[in-house]
N, C-alpha and C positions, 0 to 999 in steps of 0.2 A: 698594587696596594689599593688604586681605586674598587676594581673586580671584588676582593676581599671585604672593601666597609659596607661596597651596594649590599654584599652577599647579607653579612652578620647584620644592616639596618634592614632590611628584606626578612631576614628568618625572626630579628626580635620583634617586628611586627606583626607579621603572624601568629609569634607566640601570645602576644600583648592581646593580639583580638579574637585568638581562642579563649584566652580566659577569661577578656571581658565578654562576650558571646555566653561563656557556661552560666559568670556568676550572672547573668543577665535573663538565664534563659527560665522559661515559666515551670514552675511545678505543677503536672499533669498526673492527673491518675492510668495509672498502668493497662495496658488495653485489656488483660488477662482481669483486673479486678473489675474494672468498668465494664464489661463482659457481663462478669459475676452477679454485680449490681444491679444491673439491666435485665437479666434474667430472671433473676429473684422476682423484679416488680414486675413483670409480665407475667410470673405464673402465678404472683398472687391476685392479680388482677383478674385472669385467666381462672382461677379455681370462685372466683365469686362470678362469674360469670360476663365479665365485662372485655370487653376487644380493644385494647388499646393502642397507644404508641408510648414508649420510653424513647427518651432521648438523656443522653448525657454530652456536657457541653462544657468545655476546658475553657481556662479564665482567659483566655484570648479570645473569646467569643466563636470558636471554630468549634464546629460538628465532630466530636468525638466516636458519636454511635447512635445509629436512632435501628429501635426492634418495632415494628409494624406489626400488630395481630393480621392475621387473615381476614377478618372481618372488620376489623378497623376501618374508621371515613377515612379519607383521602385530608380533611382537614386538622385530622388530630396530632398528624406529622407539623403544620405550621404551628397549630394551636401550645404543644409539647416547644418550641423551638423559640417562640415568648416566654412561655413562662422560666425556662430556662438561663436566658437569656436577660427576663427580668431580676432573675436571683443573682445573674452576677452584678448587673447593674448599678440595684439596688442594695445588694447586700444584705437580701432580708427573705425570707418566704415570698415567695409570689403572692401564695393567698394573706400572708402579712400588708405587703406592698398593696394590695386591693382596700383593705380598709384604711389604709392611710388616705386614700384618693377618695375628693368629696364627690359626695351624691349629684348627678345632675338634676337641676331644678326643671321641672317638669315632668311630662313624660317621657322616654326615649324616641328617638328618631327612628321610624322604619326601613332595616335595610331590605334592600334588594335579595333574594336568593342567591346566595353564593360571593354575599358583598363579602368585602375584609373588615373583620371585629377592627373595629378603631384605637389607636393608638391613646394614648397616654401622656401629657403635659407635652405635644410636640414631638413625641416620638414613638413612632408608628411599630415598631419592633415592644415596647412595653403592655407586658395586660396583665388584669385586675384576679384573675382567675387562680385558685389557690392550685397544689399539685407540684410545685416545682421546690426542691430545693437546697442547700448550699450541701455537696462534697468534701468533705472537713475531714485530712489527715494528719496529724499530728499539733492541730490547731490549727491548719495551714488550709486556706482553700484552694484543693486541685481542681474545682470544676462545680456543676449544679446539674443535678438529674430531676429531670421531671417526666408524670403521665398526665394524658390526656385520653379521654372520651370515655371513663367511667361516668354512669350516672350524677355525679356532683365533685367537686371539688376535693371535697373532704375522703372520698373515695379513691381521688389519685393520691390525695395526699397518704392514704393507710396505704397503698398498695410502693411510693415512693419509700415509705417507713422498711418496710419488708425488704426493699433491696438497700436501702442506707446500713439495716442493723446488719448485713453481711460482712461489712466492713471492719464493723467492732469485734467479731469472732476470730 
């Protein structure tokens, strides 16, 4: 009789924390459309002539997908990975989140070549740089895709548009 209650308190446990595990678990967009997504802004990036990185980044802040152009820096994979990373964050456009953050008084501080764009109110993973933004499937945020190393902001942001509108089709 003992063998028998360990069993059935043993199996309804497990069943108890697969369910809570599912209803727990994060809504992520599908590799196949995140694919889709990411492609799109790489080629529209790609037909105005610009070499970038797409990343798309599931709201558990983990690396879902990053596409490197061939000629792409080497820093537009971290640069892509803030601002993405800022959209979830914040909740808001990257290049949103940048105007909300005040001007420094003065002039800038000169980095170093190859220093790290400096973080944000204390956290070093935020930037001010538009190009990133929020994954929205059925109202629901699965994630935030952003490009980097077009000539300005507003350039990753048209080329992030192009692979966001795939999703509505």
């Amino acid at each position: 009789m003992l063998k028998l209650s360990i069993r059935v308190a043993v199996t309804a446990s497990l069943l108890f924390g697969a369910q809570t595990f599912a209803a727990d678990a994060v809504k992520t967009l599908p590799l196949d459309s995140a694919i889709e997504v990411a492609q799109a802004a790489m080629a529209s990036c790609k037909a105005s002539g610009y070499n970038v990185t797409v990343m798309v980044m599931d709201p558990d802040y983990a690396t879902r997908l990053v596409l490197r152009s061939d000629a792409a820096g080497a820093r537009t994979v971290e640069i892509a990975r803030r601002k993405a990373y800022t959209v979830l964050k914040t909740g808001m456009n990257s290049g949103d989140f940048g105007k909300t953050v005040p001007k420094p008084e003065g002039p800038a501080q000169p980095r170093a070549p190859g220093a790290p764009i400096p973080g944000v109110n204390g956290d070093d993973n935020l930037i001010t740089f538009a190009g990133g933004k929020q994954i929205l499937v059925d109202g629901q945020v699965v994630g935030a895709i952003s490009v980097s190393g077009a000539p300005g902001g507003d350039k990753d942001d048209a080329c992030v548009d192009v692979g966001l509108a795939k999703l509505k089709k």
